[in-house]
Residue, then its C-alpha position, 0 to 999 in steps of 0.5 A: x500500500x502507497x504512503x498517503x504522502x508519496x502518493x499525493x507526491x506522485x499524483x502531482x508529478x504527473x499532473x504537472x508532466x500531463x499539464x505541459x505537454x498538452x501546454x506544449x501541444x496547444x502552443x504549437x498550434x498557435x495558442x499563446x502561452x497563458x491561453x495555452x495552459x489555461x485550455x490544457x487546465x480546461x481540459x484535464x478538469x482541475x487537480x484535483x479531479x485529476x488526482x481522485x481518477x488517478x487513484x481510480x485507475x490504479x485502484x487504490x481509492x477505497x481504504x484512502x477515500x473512504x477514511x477521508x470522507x469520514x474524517x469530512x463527515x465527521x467534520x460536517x457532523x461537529x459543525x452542525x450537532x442539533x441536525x446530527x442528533x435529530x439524525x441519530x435519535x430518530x433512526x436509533x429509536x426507529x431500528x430499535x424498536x423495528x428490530x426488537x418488534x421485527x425479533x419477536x414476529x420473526x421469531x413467532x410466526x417464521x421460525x421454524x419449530x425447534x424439532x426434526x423436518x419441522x415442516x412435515x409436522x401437521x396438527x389433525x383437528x376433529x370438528x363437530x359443529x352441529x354438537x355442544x363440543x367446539x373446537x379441534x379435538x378428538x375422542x378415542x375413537x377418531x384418533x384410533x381410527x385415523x391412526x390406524x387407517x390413514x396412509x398420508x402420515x408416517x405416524x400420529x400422536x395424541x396428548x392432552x394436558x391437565x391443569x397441573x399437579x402437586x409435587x409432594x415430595x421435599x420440604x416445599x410442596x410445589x404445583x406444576x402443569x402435567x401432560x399426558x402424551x402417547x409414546x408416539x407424540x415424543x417419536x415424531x417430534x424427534x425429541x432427545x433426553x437428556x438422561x435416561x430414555x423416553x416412553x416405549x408402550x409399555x409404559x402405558x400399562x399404568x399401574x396403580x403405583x409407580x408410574x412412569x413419568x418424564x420430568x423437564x430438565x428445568x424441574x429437575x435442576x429446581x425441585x432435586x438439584x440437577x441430581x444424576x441419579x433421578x433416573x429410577x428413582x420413586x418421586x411423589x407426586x400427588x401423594x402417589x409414587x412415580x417412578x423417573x425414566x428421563x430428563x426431557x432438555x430445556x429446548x423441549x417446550x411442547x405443548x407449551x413451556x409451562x409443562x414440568x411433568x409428562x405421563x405416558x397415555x395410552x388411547x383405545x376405543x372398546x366398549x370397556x374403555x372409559x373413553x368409548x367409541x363416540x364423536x362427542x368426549x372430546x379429550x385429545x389433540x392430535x399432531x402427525x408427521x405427513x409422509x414423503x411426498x404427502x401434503x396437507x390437503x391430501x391428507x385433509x381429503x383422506x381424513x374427511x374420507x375416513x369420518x364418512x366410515x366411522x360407523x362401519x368400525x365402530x357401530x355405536x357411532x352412526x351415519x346419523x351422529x355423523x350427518x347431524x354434529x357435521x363431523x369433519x376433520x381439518x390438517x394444519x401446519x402446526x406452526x401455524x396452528x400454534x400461533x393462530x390465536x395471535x397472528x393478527x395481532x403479531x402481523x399488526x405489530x410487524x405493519x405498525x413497527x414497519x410504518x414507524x421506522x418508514x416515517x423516521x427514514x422518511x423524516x432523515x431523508x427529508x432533513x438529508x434533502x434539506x441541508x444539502x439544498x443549503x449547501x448547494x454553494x458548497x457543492x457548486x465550489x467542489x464541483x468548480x474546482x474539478x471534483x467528480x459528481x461520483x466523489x460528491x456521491x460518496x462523501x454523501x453515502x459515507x456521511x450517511x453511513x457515520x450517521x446510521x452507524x452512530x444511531x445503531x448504538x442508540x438503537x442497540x439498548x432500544x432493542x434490548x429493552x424491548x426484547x427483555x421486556x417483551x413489552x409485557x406479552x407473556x407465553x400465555x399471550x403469545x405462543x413461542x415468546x419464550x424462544x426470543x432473546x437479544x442475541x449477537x445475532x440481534x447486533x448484529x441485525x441492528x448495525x446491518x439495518x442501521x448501515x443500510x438506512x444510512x447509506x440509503x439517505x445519503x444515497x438519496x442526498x445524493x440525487x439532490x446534487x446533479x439536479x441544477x447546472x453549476x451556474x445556478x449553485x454558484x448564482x446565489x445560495x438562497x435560489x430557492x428550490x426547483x418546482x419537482x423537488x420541492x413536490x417531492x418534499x411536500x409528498x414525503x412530508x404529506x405521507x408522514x402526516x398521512x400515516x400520523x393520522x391513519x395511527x392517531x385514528x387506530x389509536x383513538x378506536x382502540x382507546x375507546x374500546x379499552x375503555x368499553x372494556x373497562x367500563x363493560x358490565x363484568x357481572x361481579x365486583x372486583x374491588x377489596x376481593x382477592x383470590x388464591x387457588x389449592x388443588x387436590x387429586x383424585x387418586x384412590x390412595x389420597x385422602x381426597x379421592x371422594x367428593x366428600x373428602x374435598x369439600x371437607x377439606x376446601x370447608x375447613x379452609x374457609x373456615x380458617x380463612x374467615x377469622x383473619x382480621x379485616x375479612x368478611x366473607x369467603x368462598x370458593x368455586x372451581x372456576x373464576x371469571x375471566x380465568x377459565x376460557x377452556x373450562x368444562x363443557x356440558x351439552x345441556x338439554x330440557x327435560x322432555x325433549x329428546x329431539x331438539x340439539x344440546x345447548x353448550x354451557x361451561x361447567x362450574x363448581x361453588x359454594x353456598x356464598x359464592x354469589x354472596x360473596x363475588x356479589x353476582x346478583x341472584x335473579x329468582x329462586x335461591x343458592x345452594x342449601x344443604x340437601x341439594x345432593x340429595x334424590x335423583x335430581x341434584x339442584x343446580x343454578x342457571x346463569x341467566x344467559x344458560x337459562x335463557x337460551x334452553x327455556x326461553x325465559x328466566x323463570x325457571x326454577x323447579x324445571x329439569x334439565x339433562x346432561x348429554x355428556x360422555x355420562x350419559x352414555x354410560x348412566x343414561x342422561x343425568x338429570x338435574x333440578x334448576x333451583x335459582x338463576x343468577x347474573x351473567x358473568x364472563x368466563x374468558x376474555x370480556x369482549x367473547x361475552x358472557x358465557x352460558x354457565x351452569x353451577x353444581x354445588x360444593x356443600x361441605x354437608x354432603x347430604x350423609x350420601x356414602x363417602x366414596x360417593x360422586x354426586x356431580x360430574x365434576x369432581x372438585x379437585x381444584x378450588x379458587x377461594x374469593x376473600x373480600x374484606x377491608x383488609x385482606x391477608x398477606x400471601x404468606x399468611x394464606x400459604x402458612x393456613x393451607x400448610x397449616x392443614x396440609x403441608x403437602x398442598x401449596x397455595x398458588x395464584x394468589x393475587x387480587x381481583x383487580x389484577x384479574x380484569x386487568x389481565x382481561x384487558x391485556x390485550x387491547x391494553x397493550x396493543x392500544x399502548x404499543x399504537x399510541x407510542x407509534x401515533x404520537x411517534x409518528x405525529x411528532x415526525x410529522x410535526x417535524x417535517x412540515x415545520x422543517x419543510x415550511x421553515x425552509x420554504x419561507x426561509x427560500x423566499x425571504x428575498x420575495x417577501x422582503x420585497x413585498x414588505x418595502x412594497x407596502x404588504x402587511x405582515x400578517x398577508x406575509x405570515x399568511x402565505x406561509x401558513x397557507x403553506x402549512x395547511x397545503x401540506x396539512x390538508x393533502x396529508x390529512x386526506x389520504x391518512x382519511x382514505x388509508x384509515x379507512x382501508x386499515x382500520x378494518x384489520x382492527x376489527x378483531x380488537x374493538x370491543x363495542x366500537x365501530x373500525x369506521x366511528x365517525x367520533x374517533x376520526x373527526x377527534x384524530x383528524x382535529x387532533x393533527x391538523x391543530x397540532x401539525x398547523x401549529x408547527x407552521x406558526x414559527x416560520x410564519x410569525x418569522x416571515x412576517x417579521x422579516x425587515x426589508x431593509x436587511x434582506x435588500x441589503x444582503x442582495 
């Protein structure tokens, strides 16, 4: 490599040698002298253009150009420090928050799933719509059937998950969600052990002790203390004795990562089974592995093919229970169907961080646009002095790059903040969040995109130099811009205010809607309440294996629990609302009627005070009372919604209704005496509606009926308690009475009811947050480009208005023609923002809750909202147009 100093020393010497010969050349043709060097001068086009083509042609321009227009960039970057940190902090928030969001979508809805050919893995719904069973899920028998029919798949697996269990063993009890999954689902996800072995078939002959189970290696580090010899080992489990067989590795997160415990399931479909040959118990989820060559909707068709024969194999199923729950089966990839419950959401966030690195790019190419229209002199000089248009481009591209470099390290906290805190989503929220972290691979996204971001403003800087002949830069620094440049200035600042308005707009709906939610009839009254759950099991060698042995011990509780200071009343019931969106389903039917359809209604288990306590309004008849257990026809309490789509009216008490569950077909249809109706109440998220319920009874007198008795469905095995007071009891307090009567039964979830409507709210609250931020962003951009757009236009006829001034013109027209300026720009943008939140808003649709995409009320306020905030913007530059002094301005001319 050529020393700088011996290089330049060279290029000189050269340049001189070039310069006389042609010198000499123009002499001998005639020309004197000066005239002579002057034409030779004229020709070569300045040294210094000489030298920068000299460098080219040898080559040696990159590493030498490159370090001097940094060093010229970094000049120009001191000389103007408020345009650079505009620069900087604007792309540093923008590709922060676009590669923090960008990381979670990618990692959510793109990346593949973590196990072997993750693109053959298919979930296999079940589907009966005509029946009270929604959803996806299979009996015994479909899944037998297809498992042992189907020619599209390489092999099918089933599994299903429990609540959670209790892990009894050591000094601290702990409750950790279980799964029961067949030996064939660990097969076809290629899954590996850490230690030990998975489940064969064997392992499905289950025993009354000693169970094979598997264990998460993240359990196995917490709960024993990493420690080698697990495998083999007798673990307690639900008061039971379970016997370890292998450690399944920390990337193993299926079905979800909150599972800790896997047992092995095994699935058969004779009449001697617990699960028989029928369409309605719905139980398992299914995935497969398709074949070779196979696709999913081949094998969606040859499925829909195998229902149509469901009756030949199994006869208690018939064409008619076919034909009437409209039995059909669907394939699906399982990536997708693993985040198809947010990917609306999650395309919405990639549209809105998208949109939001647009405005701030598009903000930086205007303020670029900006300042190298004020440096026009600048470039006309280099230009003059034989500097190549190429050398100007790439002095404006290495400007750019220092700046966007300068901002990826603004950029890189931004991303870290947004990828730790996930902005508050959890797994539950949104599938597969827990594989996303800050990475090196996430720097290194960061500088990538904050290089090409630079280098594409400067880039398009760059364009803005070749536009005017180099008489017309040198003729006056103040020439104002010409009409096709300044259009495309005006069109890039009315997009920011367009987009602005688009998300003001979605702001102001989804606003709304949370406060729909907020203020929503919920059915019960959250304040000074708080809750916590304790779970039982119903194994025949606990001592809670009856329905009596549960509501004695769930009774002694709260009673413990109602001599704490500051309580007023307690009570329990098996599911909350808003906690329990996939509870138990019953098929109910009226007493009598043997043709008309089951009405789907969720199941429930409470006690006596329950609705006393919750304060769900009671609406005619009465709540449980002692005795309600007893007779062929246990009491139940209808919501008022259940009540009303099975009788038509709420008056109902004394009437009976069926339950045409999997009971029935063992025991016949199981009737139940309707003695009161209360409130609605929402068992899931607020915005699905209140959810048709019917409540069994948790009585502590069991009505003398034998111990080992089960008088409802459902046996309470799992109880949320509700305390309401006007002091409530510490967590430590209420974890020391349930030891205190167990000490191998934790309590877990403990929290308050204000927390729980919050959490109903997450969604739409998060999403509005995340939409305000970008709105307001994306106001502030264009706030900021229609001040720096009109500031520079007022700025470029400062000679005109000057003129009019000392003609005699007001100031206020002055000031006027400058705000007319504004509203220009303003009244474009604000219209096509109209138009594209009209088309936009629509996406939201799935968000709102009691609010229309197209509310006129949320528009107008958005729309008066920017176009007061973006004309004040104008105000400055007009106030100082219209103070300008002619006598000044005539001067400098």
């Amino acid at each position: 490599m050529f020393h700088r100093s011996t290089l330049a020393a060279e290029h000189d010497e050269e340049f001189a040698l070039h310069l006389d010969m042609a010198t000499a050349e123009n002499v001998r043709r005639g020309m004197a002298e000066p005239e002579a060097r002057r034409a030779a001068l004229l020709r070569f086009g300045g040294q210094q253009r000489f030298r920068e083509e000299t460098r080219d042609a040898r080559g040696v321009v990159a590493i030498d150009s490159i370090a001097r227009d940094t060093r010229f960039a970094l000049r120009r970057i001191h000389r103007a420090p408020a345009f650079a940190a505009g620069v900087i902090a604007t792309l540093g928030i923008g590709i922060g928050a676009a590669v923090g969001i960008g990381t979670i979508v990618y990692g959510v809805l793109l990346r593949d799933l973590p196990y072997d050919n993750p693109h053959q893995l298919v979930r296999v719904g079940f589907h009966t719509d005509g029946t009270a069973m929604p959803g996806d899920r299979h009996s015994a028998a479909t899944y037998v059937h297809f498992a042992n029919s189907s020619r599209s798949f390489s092999g099918l697996g089933a599994y299903y998950t429990n609540d959670a269990v209790n892990v009894t063993d050591g000094d601290t009890p702990e409750r950790v969600a279980a799964a029961m999954m067949t030996p064939s689902t660990l097969t076809l996800l290629g899954v590996r052990p850490v230690l030990g072995r998975l489940f064969d078939v064997a392992d499905t002959s289950r025993t009354a002790d000693g169970i094979p189970i598997l264990i998460s290696q993240e359990l196995w580090e917490r709960h024993y203390g990493a420690d080698p010899t697990i495998i083999g080992r007798r673990v307690e489990i639900d008061r039971s004795g379970r016997i370890v067989i292998g450690v399944l590795p920390r990337s193993f997160d299926f079905p979800s990562p909150s599972v800790s415990i896997y047992y092995p399931a095994s699935v058969t479909a004779t009449d001697g089974d617990a699960f028989m040959p029928q369409i309605t118990a719905r139980h398992f989820t299914v995935i497969g592995r398709l074949r070779e060559g196979a696709t999913a909707a081949g094998a969606e068709a040859e499925l829909n093919t195998l229902v149509a024969s469901l009756p030949a194999r199994y006869p208690a199923i018939t064409p008619e229970v076919i034909h009437r729950s409209g039995a059909r089966a669907s394939v699906q990839s399982l990536k997708d169907s693993m985040v198809a419950s947010v990917r609306t959401q999650l395309v919405l966030l990639g549209i809105l961080v998208a949109i939001v690195l647009l405005i701030a790019t598009t903000n930086v190419v205007n303020l670029f646009l900006l300042r190298t229209e004020r440096a026009r002199q600048e470039i006309a000089i280099a230009l003059s002095l034989g500097a190549s248009r190429l050398a100007l481009a790439q002095r404006f591209v290495v400007e750019g790059i220092v700046l966007g470099l300068a901002s990826g390290i603004v950029a890189l906290p931004v991303a870290a903040i947004a990828l730790s805190t996930r902005f508050g989503f959890t797994d539950r929220e949104i599938p597969r969040l827990h594989e996303v972290s800050f990475t090196s691979e996430t720097i290194a996204l960061v500088f990538g995109c904050a290089m090409m971001i630079g280098a594409a403003v400067g880039a398009a800087a760059v364009t803005r130099t070749s536009m005017a002949g180099l008489f017309d830069r040198l003729r006056s620094v103040r020439a104002t811009s010409s009409t096709g440049w300044r259009r495309a200035q005006d069109g890039l600042v009315a997009f920011q205010v367009a987009i602005a308005l688009t998300l003001l707009v979605a702001s102001a709906l989804l606003g709304r809607s949370f406060r729909n939610l907020r203020s929503a009839d919920i059915g019960f009254e959250p304040a000074k309440a708080m809750t916590f759950q304790v779970s039982l099991w119903s194994q025949t060698r606990n001592n809670y294996a009856s329905y009596a042995d549960a509501a004695v011990f769930y009774a002694r509780v709260m009673d413990r629990l109602a001599t704490l200071p500051g309580v007023t009343s307690v009570a329990g019931a098996v599911a909350l609302p808003l906690t329990a969106p996939g509870a138990e389903r019953l098929g109910l039917r009226l007493f009598g009627d043997v043709s008309g359809s089951p009405v789907a209604a969720a199941a429930n288990t409470a006690s006596p005070d329950y609705f006393r306590v919750m304060q769900i309004p009671l609406r005619t008849g009465r709540t449980f009372a002692p005795g309600d257990l007893r007779g062929s026809a246990p009491a139940v309490i209808l919501s008022e919604r259940l009540a009303s789509e099975l009788f038509g009216t709420t008056d109902v008490v004394g009437r009976t209704v069926l339950d045409m569950r999997a009971r029935a077909t063992r025991n016949g249809s199981e009737p139940y005496t309707v003695v009161g109706v209360v409130g609605d109440v929402h068992r899931g998220r607020i915005e699905d509606g209140y959810t048709p319920m019917l409540y069994f009874p948790l009585l502590r007198d069991f009505d003398g009926l034998p111990n080992g008795s089960f008088p409802i469905p459902f046996l309470p095995r799992s109880v949320q308690f509700v305390i309401r007071g006007e002091r409530l009891p510490a967590a430590s307090t209420i974890q020391a009475i349930v030891k205190e009567l167990d000490r191998r039964i934790p309590a877990t979830n403990i929290r308050t009811f204000d927390s729980l409507v919050d959490d109903a709210t997450a969604r739409v609250r998060l999403t509005l947050l995340l939409i305000a931020v970008a709105g307001a962003a994306a106001l502030l951009l264009g706030v900021i480009g229609v001040y720096s757009v009109v500031s520079y236009a007022a700025a470029g006829r400062a000679r005109e208005f000057g003129i009019r001034l000392a003609l005699g013109a007001a100031p206020s027209r002055v000031g006027r023609l400058v705000l007319r300026d504004g509203l220009r720009l303003v009244a474009i943008g604000t219209f096509v923002g109209l138009v594209a939140a009209l088309a936009a808003t629509r996406f939201l649709r799935a968000l709102l809750y009691e609010v229309e995409p197209t509310s006129v009320v949320e528009f107008a306020i958005a729309s008066l909202l920017l176009v007061v905030v973006t004309l004040s913007a104008t105000l400055l530059p007009a106030r100082r147009a219209a103070r300008t002094h002619p006598a000044v301005i005539l001067r400098g001319e």
